[in-house]
N, C-alpha and C positions, 0 to 999 in steps of 0.2 A: 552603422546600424542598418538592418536589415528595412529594405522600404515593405511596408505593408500591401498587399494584392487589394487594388480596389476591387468592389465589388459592382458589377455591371446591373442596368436597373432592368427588372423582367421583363420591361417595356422595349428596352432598346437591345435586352437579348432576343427578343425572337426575332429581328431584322439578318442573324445570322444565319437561319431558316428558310432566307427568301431564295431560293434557288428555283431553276429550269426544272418543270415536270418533268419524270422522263415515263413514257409512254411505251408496250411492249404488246407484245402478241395484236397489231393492230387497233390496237387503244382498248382492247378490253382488261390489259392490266394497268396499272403503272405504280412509280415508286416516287414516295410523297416523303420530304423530309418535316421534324415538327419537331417540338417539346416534349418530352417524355416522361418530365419531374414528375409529371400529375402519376404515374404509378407506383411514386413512392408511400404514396397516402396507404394503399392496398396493401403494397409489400411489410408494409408496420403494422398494419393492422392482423398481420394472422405470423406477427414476431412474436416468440417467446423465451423463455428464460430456461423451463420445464416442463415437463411432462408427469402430472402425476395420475397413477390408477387409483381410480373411486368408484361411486357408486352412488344412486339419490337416496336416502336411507327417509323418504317421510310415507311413510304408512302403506308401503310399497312392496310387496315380496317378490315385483320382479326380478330384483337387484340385478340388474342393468351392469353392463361394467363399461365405462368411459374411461375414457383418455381426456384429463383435466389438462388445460394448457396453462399456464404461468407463468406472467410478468410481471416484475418490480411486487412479487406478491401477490397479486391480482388476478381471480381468475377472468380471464379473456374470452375464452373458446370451448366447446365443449364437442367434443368426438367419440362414437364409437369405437370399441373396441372388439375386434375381428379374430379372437386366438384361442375361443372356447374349444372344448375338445371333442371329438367327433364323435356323434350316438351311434355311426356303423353304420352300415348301407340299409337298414331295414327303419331308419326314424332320422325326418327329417332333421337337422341340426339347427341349434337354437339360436344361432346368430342370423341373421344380426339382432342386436335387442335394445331398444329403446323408444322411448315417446315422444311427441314436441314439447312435456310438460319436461322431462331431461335435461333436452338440448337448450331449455330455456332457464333451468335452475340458477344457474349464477345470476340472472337478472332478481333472482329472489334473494337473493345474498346480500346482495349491495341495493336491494328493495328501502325505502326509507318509512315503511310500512311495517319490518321487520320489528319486532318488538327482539331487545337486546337485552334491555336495563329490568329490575322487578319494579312494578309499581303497587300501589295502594290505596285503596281510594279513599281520598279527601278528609272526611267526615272522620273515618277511623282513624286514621292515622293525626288528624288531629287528637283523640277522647288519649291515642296511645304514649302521644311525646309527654302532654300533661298527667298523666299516670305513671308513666317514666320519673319525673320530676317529683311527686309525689312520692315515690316508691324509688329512691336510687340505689342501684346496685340490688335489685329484687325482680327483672322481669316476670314471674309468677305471680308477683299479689299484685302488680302494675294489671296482667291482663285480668286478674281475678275482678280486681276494681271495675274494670268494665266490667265484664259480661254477668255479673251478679247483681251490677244496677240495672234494672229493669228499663229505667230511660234511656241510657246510654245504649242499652242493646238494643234497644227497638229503633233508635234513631241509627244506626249504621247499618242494619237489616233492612229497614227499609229504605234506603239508596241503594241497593244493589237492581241493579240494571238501569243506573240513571248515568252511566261512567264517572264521571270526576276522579280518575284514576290520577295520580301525584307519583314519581320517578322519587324513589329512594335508593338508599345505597346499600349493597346486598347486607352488609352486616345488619344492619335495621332491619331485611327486610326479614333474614332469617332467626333474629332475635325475637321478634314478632311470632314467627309460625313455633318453633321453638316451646315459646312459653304458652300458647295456646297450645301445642300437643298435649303438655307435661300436665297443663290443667285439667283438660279429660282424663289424664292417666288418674293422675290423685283422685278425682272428683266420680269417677266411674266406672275407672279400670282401666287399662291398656286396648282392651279385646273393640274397646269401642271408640277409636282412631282406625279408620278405614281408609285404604287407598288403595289405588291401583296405578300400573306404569304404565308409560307406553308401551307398545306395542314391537316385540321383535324386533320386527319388519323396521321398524324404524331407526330402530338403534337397540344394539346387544348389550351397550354399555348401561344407557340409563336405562333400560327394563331390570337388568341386574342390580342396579344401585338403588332404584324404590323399591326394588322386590325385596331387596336385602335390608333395605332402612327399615320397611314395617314389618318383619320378620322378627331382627334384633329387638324391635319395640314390643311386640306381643299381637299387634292387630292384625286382623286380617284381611287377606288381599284382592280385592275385587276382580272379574273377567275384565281383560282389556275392551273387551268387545264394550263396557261401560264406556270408556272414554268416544268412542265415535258410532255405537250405538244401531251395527248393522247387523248384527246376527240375527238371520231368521231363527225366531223360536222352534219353528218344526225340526231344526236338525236334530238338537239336544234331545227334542222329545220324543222323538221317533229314532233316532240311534244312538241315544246317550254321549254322544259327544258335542265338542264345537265344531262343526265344519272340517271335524278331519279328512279331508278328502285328497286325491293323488294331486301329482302335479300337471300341470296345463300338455306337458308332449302326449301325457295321455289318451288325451283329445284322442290319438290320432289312430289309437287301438278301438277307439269304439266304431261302431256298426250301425249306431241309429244315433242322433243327437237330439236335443231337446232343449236350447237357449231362451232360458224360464226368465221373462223378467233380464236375461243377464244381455248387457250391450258390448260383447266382447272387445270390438274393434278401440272404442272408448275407452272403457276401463281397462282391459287388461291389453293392449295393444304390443307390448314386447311377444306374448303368446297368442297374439291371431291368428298368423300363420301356420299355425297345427291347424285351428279352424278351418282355414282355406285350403292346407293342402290334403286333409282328410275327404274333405268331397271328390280328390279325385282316384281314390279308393272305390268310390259307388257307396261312401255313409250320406244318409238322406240328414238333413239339419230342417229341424222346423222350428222356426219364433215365436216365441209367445209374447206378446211386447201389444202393450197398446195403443204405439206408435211406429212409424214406420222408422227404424232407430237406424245405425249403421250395421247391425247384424243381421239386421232383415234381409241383406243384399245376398247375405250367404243362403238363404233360409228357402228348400224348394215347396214347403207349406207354410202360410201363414197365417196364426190363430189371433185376430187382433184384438182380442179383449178389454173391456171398459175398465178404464183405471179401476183397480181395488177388488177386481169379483174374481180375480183367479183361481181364489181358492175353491168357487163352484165347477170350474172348469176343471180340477185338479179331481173331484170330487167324481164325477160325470165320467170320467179316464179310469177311474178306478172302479167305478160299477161294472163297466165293461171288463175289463181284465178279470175280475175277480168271479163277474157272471160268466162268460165265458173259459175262460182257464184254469175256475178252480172248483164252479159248480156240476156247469153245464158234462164238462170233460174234464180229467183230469191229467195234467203236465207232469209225468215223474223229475222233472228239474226242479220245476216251482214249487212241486209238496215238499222234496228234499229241501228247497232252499228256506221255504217256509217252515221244518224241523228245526234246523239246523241253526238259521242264524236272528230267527224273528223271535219275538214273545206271543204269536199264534197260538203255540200247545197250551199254553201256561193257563191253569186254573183260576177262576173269579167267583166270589163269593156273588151270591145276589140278598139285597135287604127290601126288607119293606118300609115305604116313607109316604105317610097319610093314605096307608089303603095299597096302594101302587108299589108293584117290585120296578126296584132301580139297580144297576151295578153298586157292586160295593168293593173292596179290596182282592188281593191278591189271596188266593189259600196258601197257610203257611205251612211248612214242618211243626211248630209250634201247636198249630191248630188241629192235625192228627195225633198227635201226642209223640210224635218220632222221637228219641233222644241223640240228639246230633249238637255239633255247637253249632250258635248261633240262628238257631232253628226259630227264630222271630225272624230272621231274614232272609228265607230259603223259599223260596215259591214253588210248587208241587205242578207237574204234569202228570198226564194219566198214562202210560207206560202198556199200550197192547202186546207187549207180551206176558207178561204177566196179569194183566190183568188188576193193575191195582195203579197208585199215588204215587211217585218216587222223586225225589230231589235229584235232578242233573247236576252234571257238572259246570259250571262257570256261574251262577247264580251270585247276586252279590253277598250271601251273606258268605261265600268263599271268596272273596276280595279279601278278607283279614285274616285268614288262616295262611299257615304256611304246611297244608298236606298235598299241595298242587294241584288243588281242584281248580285253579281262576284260569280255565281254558273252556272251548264248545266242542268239545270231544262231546259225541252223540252216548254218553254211558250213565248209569246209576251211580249217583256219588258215595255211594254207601258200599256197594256190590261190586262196580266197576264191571256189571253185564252189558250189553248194546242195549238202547235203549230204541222204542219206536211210538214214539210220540203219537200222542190223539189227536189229530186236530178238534174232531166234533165229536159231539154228545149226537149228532143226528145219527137213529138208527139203533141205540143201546139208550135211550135218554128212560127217563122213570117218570117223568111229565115235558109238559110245551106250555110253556107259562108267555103271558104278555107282559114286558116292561115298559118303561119310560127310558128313553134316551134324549139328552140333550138336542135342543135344534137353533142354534145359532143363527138367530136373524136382527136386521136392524132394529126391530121394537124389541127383541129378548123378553124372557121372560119362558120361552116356547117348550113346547116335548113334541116328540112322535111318538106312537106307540108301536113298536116290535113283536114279533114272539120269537123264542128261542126254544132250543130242546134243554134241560137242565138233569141233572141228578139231586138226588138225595143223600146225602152223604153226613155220618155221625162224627161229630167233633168232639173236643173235651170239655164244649160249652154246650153239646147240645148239633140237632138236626138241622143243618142248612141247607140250599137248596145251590148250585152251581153250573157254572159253564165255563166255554174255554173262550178267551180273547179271539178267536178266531169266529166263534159262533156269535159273537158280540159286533165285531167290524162286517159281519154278512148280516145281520139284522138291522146295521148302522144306517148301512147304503141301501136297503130295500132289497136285496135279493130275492128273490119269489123261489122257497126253496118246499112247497107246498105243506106248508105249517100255517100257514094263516097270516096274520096281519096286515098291516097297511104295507103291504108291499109293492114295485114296479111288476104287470103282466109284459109290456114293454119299455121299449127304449123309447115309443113317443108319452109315455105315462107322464103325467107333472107332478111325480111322487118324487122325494129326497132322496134321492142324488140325482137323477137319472140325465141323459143326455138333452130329452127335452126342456126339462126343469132348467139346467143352466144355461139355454140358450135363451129364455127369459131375461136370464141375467148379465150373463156376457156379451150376450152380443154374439158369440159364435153359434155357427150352422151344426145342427146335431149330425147329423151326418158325416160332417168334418169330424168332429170329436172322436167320432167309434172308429174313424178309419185309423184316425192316428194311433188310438187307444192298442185295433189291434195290429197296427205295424210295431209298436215300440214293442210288446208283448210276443210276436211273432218272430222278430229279429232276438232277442232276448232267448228264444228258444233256439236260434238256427246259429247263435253264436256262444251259447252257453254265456251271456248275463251280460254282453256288448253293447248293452242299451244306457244312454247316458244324456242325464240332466245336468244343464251348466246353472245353477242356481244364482240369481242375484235380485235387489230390491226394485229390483224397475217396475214391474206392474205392482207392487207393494205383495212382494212374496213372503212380507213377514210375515203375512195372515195365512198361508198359506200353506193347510196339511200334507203335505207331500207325503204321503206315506204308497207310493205305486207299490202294487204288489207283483210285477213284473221285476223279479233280481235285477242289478244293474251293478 
């Protein structure tokens, strides 16, 4: 039989270590023997099994690509991955890309915080095991039971946000939701079971599987931007979309920056690096941030505005551009741009409301009597060649035809002649009336009063009186367009919008304002629309109108 090797105690192995220094280059080297095991601890620790390619899929559209390392199952390690393909010698390349929120994710995995299991809190899922029992083999008149007894509903409504959440097992928990859908469906319709998925970004799979569940079902589907609740309102309102905006390399085409509120380095950190390497093109970057954030490092202006008042300073930015580049002189970029791609030309009815003319709607097709389809939804600009009303092309009430008008091809939808848009009634107007416009302040309740140039113009209901959106957004911000009213004579006026007025409020130096106002405006001319805002909620830019009239 084979004798077994004892094993020597670590104690009396390292006496086989004890040897003669040996010393070299006159004692400034020498060669030291010792124990080594201790590097096994390391060498195991970056051991793995696998390598697999992923990505952090939570709420994310960097999507990062990692090299996933794997042992006995387990992710271990988390590495970059370097094999992205090359934008060309004229754009920086997007690697490397990742965050420390990344390189930390497996710690979220194996998090014991991780919520895995469904739960249910307490109270209901008590009223539901005993409505179960009551009702076997019927979860529909089990939850009818509840929620039609007025006690029982009020008592499980009122614990939500106390937790007492209870771990059940999925079948429960989806028998549960199940028969609550099914009960709105009978009880009110289908149409009124709403939901929404998560978010792309975060997974392709489950955004397609809720989007497809309440689809099949009949309800409808809420904006993701519901579930984490960060879409500034101004985009939608001002360009009718969500934030469709380019991708982050873009950065690096622009010519003037403008990081509103947004803390690049932070949140979008896989794309900072355009940020940084676009400065050394000669693009100026100014922060708007009411803190000194980590983007401000990039920023060779800084606007540090009081939490929450940006939207004065946003306000303030556009008197200037607008008093300057589209009153004082005119920009043949900006009128084009403002034809072309804004709702400026576009007709507005005016009403009267206790005495006082206020905006009122859009002038429709409808409203001239035009015979067009869908001519309740076609909105009219005033067309200086002709001299008269005309429906362009791309208007939404050409979103549901199929004649190929749902483009901004500059033409008459009717005629398909070039079309040359009014901006203003100033100059041809038939009166100068005074309105109310809204004025938004902490007490609310407020107006200013404006004038405008208007026409007179006969409809199928009769004589109204109108102007164009554009003659409306220059009466908004005080323009002094010598019509009268409470208008700005300057920029130190403490009239609504002007540059003085929101340094009341912000906090920023008027001065600062107008210079920035006309760099970004200036660059926007010398680069044909290179001017660019990184939009985000850090100074709370929900609130806040972004509507520059400088292209970008």
């Amino acid at each position: 039989m084979k004798q077994m090797k004892r094993k020597r105690s670590p104690l009396t192995n390292r006496f086989k270590y004890i040897r003669p220094i040996e010393r070299q280059a006159d004692g400034h080297s020498e060669t030291t023997y010792g124990d080594r095991a201790w590097e096994d601890a390391y060498r195991r620790r970056w051991q793995h099994d696998k390598v697999v390619r992923s990505t952090h899929g939570v709420n994310c559209t960097g999507s990062c690509s990692w090299n996933i390392y794997v042992k006995n199952g387990i992710v271990t390690w988390e590495g970059q991955q370097l094999n992205y393909p090359s934008t060309g010698p004229d754009m920086p390349d997007f690697e490397p890309r990742g965050c420390p929120r990344g390189a930390s994710f497996s710690w979220y995995m194996y998090s014991p915080l991780r919520v895995k299991y469904p739960y249910v809190r307490g109270i209901l899922l008590d009223m539901w095991r005993e409505a179960l029992a009551a009702h076997p083999n019927n979860p529909l008149e089990a939850w009818k039971s509840i929620v039609e007894d007025r006690e029982k509903a009020k008592r499980y409504k009122q614990a939500r946000g106390k937790g007492g959440f209870v771990r059940v097992s999925w079948d429960e928990a989806l028998t549960l939701v199940a028969a609550s859908l099914l009960y709105t469906v009978v009880k009110y319709g289908p149409d009124r079971n709403i939901g929404f998925s998560p978010i792309p970004a975060m997974s392709m799979v489950s955004h397609a599987a809720g989007s497809r569940f309440m689809q099949l079902m009949g309800g409808p589907m809420l904006s993701f931007y519901d579930w984490y609740a960060d879409l500034p309102p101004a985009s939608p309102q001002i360009w009718g979309d969500q934030t469709d905006v380019p991708e982050s390399s873009d950065w690096y085409n622009a010519g003037y920056i403008i990081t509103w509120g947004s803390n690049v380095p932070l949140t979008r950190t896989p794309d900072a690096h355009f940020l940084a390497e676009v400065r050394y093109r000669g693009t100026k970057v100014v922060s708007v941030s009411p803190d000194y954030a980590e983007s401000t490092k990039f920023a060779d202006d800084w606007l540090s505005v009081k939490q929450g008042t940006d939207g004065a300073l946003a306000m303030a930015m556009g008197h200037v551009i607008l008093n300057e580049y589209y009153v004082k002189r005119t920009v043949p970029y900006f009128e084009r741009h403002a034809k072309t791609y804004t709702d400026f030309p576009f007709v507005v009815t005016l009403k009267q409301n206790g005495g006082t003319w206020t905006a009122g709607r859009f002038l429709l097709a409808k409203d001239l009597g035009k015979q067009t389809n869908n001519a309740e939804w076609k909105p009219v600009i005033y067309d200086e060649n002709t001299d008269s009303f005309v429906v362009p092309n791309g208007t939404i009430g050409a979103r549901w035809e199929d004649k190929g008008k749902w483009n901004l091809r500059l033409v008459d939808e009717e005629t398909e002649q070039p079309l040359e848009p009014r901006l203003s009634f100033l100059g041809s107007e038939d009166e100068v009336i005074s309105i109310q416009l809204p004025y938004f302040t902490a007490e609310g309740g407020k107006t200013i009063e404006r004038a405008v140039p208007v026409k007179k113009v006969q409809t199928v209901t009769g004589d109204v009186y109108v102007t164009t959106v554009y003659d409306l957004i220059l009466a908004n911000y005080g323009i002094d367009r010598g019509i009268g009213g409470t208008v700005a004579r300057s920029y130190d006026d403490e009239v609504p919008f002007t540059p003085a007025w929101q340094e009341a409020i912000t906090g920023v130096d008027r001065e600062l304002v107008v210079k920035i106002a006309r760099e970004f405006a200036d660059n926007a001319i010398d680069t044909n629309g290179r001017s660019m805002i990184i939009v985000a909620p850090g100074s709370t830019i929900g609130s806040t109108p972004i509507r520059f009239t400088a292209p970008s």
